[in-house]
C-alpha positions as a printed Julia matrix, in Angstrom:
410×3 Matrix{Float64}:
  22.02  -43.93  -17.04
  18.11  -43.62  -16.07
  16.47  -46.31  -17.73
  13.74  -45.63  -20.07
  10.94  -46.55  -18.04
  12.3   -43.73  -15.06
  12.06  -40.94  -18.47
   8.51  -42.35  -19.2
   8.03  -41.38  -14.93
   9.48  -38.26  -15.18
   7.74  -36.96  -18.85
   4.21  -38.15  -17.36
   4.64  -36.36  -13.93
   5.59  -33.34  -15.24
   2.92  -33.8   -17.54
   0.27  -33.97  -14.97
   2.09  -30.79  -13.05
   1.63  -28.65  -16.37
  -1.93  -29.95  -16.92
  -2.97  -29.3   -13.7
  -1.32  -25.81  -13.27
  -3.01  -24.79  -16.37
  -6.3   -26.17  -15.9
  -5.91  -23.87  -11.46
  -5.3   -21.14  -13.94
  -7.86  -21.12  -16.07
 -10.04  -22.08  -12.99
  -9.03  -18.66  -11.73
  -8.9   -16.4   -14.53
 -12.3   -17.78  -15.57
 -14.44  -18.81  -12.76
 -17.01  -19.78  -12.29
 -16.63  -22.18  -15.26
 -17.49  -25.45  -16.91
 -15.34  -28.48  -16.91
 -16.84  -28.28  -20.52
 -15.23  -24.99  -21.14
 -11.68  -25.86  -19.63
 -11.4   -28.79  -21.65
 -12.3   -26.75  -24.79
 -10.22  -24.31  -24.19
  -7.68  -26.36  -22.9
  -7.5   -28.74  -25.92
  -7.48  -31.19  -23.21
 -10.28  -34.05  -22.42
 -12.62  -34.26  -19.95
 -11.59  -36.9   -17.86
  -8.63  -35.45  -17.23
 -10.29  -31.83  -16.27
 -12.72  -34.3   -13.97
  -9.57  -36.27  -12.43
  -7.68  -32.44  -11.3
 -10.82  -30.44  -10.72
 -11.74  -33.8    -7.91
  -8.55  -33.31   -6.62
  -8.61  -30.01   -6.33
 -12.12  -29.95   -4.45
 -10.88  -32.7    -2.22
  -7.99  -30.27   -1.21
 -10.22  -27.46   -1.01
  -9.27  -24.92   -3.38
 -11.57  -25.04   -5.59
 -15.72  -25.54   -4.99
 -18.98  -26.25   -6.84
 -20.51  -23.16   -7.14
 -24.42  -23.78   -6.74
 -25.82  -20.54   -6.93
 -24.73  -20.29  -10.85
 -26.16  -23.64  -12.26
 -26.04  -24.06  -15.82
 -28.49  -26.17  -18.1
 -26.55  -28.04  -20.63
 -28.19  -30.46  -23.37
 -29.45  -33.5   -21.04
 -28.74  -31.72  -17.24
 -27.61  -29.53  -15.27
 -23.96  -28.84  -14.73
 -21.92  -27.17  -11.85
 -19.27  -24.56  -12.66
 -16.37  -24.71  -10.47
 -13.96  -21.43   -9.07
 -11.22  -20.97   -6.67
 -11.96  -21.09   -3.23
 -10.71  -17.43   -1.66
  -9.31  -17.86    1.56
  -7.47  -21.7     0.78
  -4.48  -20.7     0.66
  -2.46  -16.74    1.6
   0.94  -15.42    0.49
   3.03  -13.0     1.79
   3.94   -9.87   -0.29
   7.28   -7.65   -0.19
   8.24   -5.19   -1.87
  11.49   -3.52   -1.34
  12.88   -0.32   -2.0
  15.97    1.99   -0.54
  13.09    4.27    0.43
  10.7     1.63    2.25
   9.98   -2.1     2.63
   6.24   -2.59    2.42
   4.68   -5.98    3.26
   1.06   -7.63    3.44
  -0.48  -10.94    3.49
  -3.15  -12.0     0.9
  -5.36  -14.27   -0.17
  -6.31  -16.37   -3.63
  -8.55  -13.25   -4.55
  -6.01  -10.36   -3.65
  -7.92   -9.35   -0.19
  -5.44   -8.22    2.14
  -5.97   -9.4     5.73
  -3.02   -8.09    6.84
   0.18   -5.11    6.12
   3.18   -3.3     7.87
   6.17   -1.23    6.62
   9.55    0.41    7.89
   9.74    3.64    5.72
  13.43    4.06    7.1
  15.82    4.98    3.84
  18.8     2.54    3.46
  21.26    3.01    1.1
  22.81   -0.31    1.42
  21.1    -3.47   -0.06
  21.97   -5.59    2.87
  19.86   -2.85    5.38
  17.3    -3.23    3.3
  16.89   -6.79    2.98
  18.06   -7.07    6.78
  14.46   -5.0     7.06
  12.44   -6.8     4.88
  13.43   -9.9     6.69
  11.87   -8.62   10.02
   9.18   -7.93    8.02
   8.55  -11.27    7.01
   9.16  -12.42   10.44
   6.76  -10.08   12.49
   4.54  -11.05    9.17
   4.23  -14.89   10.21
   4.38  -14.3    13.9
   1.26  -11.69   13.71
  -0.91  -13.41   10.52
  -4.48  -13.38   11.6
  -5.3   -16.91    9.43
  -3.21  -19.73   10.34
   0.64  -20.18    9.31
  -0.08  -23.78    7.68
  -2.16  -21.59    5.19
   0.39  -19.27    3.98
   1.76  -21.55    1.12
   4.55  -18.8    -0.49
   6.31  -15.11   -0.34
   6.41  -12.97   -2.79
   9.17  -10.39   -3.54
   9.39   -7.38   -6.18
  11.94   -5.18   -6.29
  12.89   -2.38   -9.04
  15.9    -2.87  -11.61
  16.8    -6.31  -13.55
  15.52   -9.45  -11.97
  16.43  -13.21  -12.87
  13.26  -14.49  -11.71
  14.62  -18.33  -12.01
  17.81  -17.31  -10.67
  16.34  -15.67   -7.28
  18.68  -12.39   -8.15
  18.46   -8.62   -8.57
  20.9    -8.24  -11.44
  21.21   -4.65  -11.25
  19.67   -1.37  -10.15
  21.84    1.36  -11.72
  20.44    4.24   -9.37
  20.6     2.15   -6.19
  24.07    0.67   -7.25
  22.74   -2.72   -6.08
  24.17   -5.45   -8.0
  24.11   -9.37   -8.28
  21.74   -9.88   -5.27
  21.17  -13.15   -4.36
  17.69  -11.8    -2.85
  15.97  -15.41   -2.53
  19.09  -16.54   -0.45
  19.52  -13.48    1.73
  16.03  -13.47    2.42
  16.04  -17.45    3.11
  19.03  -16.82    5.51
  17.85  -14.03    7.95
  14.03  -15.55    7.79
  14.97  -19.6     8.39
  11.7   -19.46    5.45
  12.37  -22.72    3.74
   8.64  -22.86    1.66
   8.65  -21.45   -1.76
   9.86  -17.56   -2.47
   9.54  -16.02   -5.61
  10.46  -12.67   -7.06
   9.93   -9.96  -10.12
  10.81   -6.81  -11.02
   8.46   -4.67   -9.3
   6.65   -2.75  -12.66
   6.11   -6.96  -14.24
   4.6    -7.6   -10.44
   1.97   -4.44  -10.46
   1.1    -6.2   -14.58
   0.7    -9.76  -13.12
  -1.61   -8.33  -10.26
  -3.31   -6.23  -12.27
  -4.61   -9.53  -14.74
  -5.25  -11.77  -11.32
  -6.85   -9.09   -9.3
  -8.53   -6.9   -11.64
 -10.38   -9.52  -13.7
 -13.45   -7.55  -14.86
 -11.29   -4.66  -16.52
  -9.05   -7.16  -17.98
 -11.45   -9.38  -19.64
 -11.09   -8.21  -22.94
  -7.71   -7.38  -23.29
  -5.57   -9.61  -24.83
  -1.92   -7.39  -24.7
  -0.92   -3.87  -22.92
   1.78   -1.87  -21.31
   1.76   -1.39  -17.81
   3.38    2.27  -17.25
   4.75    2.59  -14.16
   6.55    5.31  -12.72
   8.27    5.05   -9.16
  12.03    5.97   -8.69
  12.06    4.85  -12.1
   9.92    4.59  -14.83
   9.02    1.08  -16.88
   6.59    0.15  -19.17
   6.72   -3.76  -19.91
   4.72   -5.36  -22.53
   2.33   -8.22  -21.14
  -0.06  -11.08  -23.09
  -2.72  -11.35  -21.24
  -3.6   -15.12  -21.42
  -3.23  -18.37  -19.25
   0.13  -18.67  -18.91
   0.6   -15.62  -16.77
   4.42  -15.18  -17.76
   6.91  -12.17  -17.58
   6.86   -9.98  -20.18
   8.35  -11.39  -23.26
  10.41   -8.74  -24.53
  11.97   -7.69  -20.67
  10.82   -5.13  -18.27
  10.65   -2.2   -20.76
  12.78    0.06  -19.11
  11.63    3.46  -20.34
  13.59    5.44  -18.07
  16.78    5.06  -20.24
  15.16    6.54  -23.23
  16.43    9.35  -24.47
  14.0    12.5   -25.2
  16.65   14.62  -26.16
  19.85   14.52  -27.61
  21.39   18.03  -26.83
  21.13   17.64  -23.03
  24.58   16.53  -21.47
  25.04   13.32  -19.59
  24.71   13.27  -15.57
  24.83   11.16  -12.59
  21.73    8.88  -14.12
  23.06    8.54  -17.65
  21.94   11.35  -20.06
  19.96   14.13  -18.45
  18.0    14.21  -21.45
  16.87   10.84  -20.98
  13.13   10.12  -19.51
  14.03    9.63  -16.16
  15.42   13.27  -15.95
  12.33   14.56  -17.8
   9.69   12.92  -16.75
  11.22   10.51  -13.5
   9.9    11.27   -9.59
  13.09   12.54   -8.84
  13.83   14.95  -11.36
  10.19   16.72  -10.82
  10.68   16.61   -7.26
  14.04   18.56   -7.5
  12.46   20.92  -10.34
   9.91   21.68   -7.88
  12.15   22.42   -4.98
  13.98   24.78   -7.15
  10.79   26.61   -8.51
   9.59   26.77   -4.62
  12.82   28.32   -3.5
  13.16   30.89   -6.3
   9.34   31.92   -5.42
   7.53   30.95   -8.39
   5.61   28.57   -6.15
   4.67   30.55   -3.57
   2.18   27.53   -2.71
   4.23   24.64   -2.71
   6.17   26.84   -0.62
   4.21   27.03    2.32
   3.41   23.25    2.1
   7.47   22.32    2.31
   9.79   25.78    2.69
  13.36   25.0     1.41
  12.85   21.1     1.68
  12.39   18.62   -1.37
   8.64   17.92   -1.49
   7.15   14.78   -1.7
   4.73   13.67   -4.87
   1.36   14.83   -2.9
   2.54   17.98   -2.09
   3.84   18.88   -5.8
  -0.06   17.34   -6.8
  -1.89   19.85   -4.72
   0.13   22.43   -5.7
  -0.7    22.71   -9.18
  -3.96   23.9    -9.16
  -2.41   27.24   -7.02
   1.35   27.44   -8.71
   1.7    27.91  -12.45
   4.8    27.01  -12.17
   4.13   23.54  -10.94
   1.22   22.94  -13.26
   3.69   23.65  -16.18
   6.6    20.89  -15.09
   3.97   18.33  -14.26
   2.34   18.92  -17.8
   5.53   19.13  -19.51
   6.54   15.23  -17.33
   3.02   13.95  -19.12
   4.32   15.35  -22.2
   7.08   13.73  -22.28
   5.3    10.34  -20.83
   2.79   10.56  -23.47
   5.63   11.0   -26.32
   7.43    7.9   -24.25
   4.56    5.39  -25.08
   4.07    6.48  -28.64
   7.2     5.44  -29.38
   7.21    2.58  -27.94
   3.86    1.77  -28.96
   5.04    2.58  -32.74
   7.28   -0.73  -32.34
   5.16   -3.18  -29.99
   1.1    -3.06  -30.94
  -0.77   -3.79  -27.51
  -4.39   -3.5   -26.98
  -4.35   -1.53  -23.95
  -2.52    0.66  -21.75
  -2.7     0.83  -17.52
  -1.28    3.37  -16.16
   0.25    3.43  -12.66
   1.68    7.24  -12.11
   0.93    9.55   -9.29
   0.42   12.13  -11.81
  -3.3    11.51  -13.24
  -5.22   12.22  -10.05
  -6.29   14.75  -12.35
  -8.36   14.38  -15.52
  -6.33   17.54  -16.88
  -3.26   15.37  -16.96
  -4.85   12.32  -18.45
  -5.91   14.38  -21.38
  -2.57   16.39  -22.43
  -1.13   12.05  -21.97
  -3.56   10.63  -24.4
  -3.77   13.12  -26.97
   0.0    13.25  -27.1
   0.12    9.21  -27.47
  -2.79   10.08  -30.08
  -0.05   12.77  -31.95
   3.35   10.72  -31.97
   1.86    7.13  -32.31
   1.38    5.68  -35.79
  -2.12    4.48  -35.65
  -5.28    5.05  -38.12
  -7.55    8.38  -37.37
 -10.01    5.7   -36.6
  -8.13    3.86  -33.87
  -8.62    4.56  -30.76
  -6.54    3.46  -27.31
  -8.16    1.64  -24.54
  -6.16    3.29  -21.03
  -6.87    2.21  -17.89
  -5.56    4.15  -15.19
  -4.66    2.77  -11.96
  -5.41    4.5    -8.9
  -2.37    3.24   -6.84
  -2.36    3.18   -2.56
   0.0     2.18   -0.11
  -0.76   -1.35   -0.23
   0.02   -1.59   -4.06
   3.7    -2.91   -4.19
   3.18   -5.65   -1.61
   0.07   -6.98   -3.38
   1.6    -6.72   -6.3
   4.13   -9.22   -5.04
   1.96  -11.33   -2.92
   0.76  -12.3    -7.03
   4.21  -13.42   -7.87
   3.55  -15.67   -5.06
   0.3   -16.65   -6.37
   1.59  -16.92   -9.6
   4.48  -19.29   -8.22
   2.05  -21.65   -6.3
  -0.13  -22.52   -9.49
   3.1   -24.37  -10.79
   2.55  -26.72   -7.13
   1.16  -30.03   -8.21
  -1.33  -30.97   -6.17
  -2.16  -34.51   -4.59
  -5.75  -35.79   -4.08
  -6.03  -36.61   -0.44
């Protein structure tokens, strides 16, 4: 049995872990910033803010910054932030249809990004490709490979985060993944890899890389529609953690009981309504029965992609009417489950609001079906997302991961 003075050990260096990964947090959510202020807020005292922030400076990850001086009762104190390029992570994101990866620093600047947009049905193709990824990732990284202190996965469908797994993705048919072991095995990447379902990642990126917009908001949804379409319900403090009540799979909501069931549950469920793949198909059809003469030219008898269907509808009537009907639907989505979890805000990640048309029909529809006062009114931030979005938004699992890395003064 360990003897009590080994628990007393144990209790007071996990204690110092927890007290230090709070205070790097608050250091980066907040920075510039008074020792002063992370105490406060911290409930914690100030030698102990002076002892980590030292150690922190001595290791470089944190600085003095000098150019915003501020004059407290008796002097003048320094505020202290996180020092950019200290440390980089490595982002993947993986998907049947691509594998996307970047490197990134502290702040979320990308320095570096590839992808194989080859479609592989099979999970162990696609984690055999985001594996050479990785690889050609650490042999090509423009800062040095001693820097890069953690990878970052996200992937869609049911993640144990502590477990390392993809529990399930019903439309890939990927089950029980051990993706932290495969990924260790065809790598030889022994240093710390973390993952998340890919719609919690783009949340957790959006509160370390989009500070100003975030400032104020103390909950949201982040509404993301891919393959699939999620909405999971975030805090937005210190702590950074999943969302508390899962990954708010919207998808699997159903819209409307009278439609039969299909190959992805009931086709009157969201993902059939208002999902990439059922407006894609809907759009094929409308193309090849000539009531989008447009769209038509842009992709003849072939499935269009999401940018084609986009710059169609200001040409096809047609097309304008299924992508306002899949806002519709999106709109009535949120309101319900807005009606049973209050946040403050809403971001929206969707290919569909590139135009302000869209964005309207959405939030006067949330405005209709939610059960708010006249005199409320919602706070939506829409995301304009790029290439590099699902690898970043993974490179801030890893970031996410490496504030729970106790630090020692040198």
């Amino acid at each position: 049995m360990a003897s009590a003075k080994q628990h007393k050990g144990n209790n007071l260096s996990r204690l110092k872990q927890s007290n230090q990964s709070a205070i790097r947090k608050i250091i980066y959510l907040q920075g510039p910033v008074l020792r002063s202020s992370i105490a406060e807020d911290l409930h914690l005292t100030l030698p102990t803010i002076t002892t980590n922030v030292n150690s922190m400076l001595q290791n470089g990850i944190v600085f003095e910054d000098k150019e915003n001086v501020v004059m407290t009762p008796g002097r003048f104190a320094l505020p202290v932030d996180i020092v950019p390029n200290s440390r980089y992570f490595i982002g993947i994101e993986i998907t049947e249809d691509a594998r996307k990866v970047c490197i990134s620093n502290y702040r979320g600047t990308i320095v570096y990004s590839d992808f194989d947009n080859t479609f592989f049905e099979q999970y162990q193709d696609a984690v055999q490709s985001a594996a050479e990824l990785i690889t050609t990732a650490f042999k090509s990284s423009p800062v040095p490979v001693q820097k890069i202190h953690g990878i970052g996965v996200c992937i869609p469908g049911l993640v144990d985060s502590n477990a390392g797994k993809l529990l399930a993705h019903r439309q890939y048919g990927w089950y029980d993944k051990d993706v932290i072991g495969d990924l260790r095995f065809h790598t030889g990447y022994h240093g710390p890899i973390s993952i998340e379902n890919d719609a919690c990642a783009r949340a957790l990126a959006a509160q370390l890389f989009l500070r100003k917009q975030m400032q104020n908001i103390s909950s949201f949804f982040y509404l993301y529609v891919s393959i699939g379409i999620a909405s999971p319900f975030k805090e937005n403090d210190y702590n950074l953690s999943s969302s508390p009540v899962g990954v708010g799979e919207l998808g699997y909501m159903i819209m409307d009981l009278n439609m039969p069931l299909g190959p992805w549950g009931s086709t009157g469920s969201l993902n059939n309504l208002a999902g990439m793949r059922a407006l894609k198909e809907h759009a094929r059809q409308s193309a090849a029965e000539g009531k989008a003469p447009y769209l038509h030219t842009l992709c003849g008898d072939e499935q269009p992609d999401i940018a084609q269907i986009m710059e169609s509808v200001e040409h096809d009537g047609t097309i304008d009417e299924l992508v306002s009907k899949v806002v519709f639907y999106l709109g009535v989505a949120i309101a319900n489950e807005d009606n049973l979890v209050r946040p403050h805000s809403i971001l929206v990640d969707a290919p569909y609001f590139s135009y302000e048309k869209y964005r309207r029909i959405f939030i006067e529809t949330i405005y209709k079906y939610s059960f708010r006062p006249d005199s409320f009114r919602f706070n939506v931030i829409f995301i304009e997302p790029d290439e590099i979005t699902g690898p970043k938004s993974a490179a801030a699992v890893a970031i996410r991961n490496d504030f729970n890395e106790y630090i020692e003064a040198e």
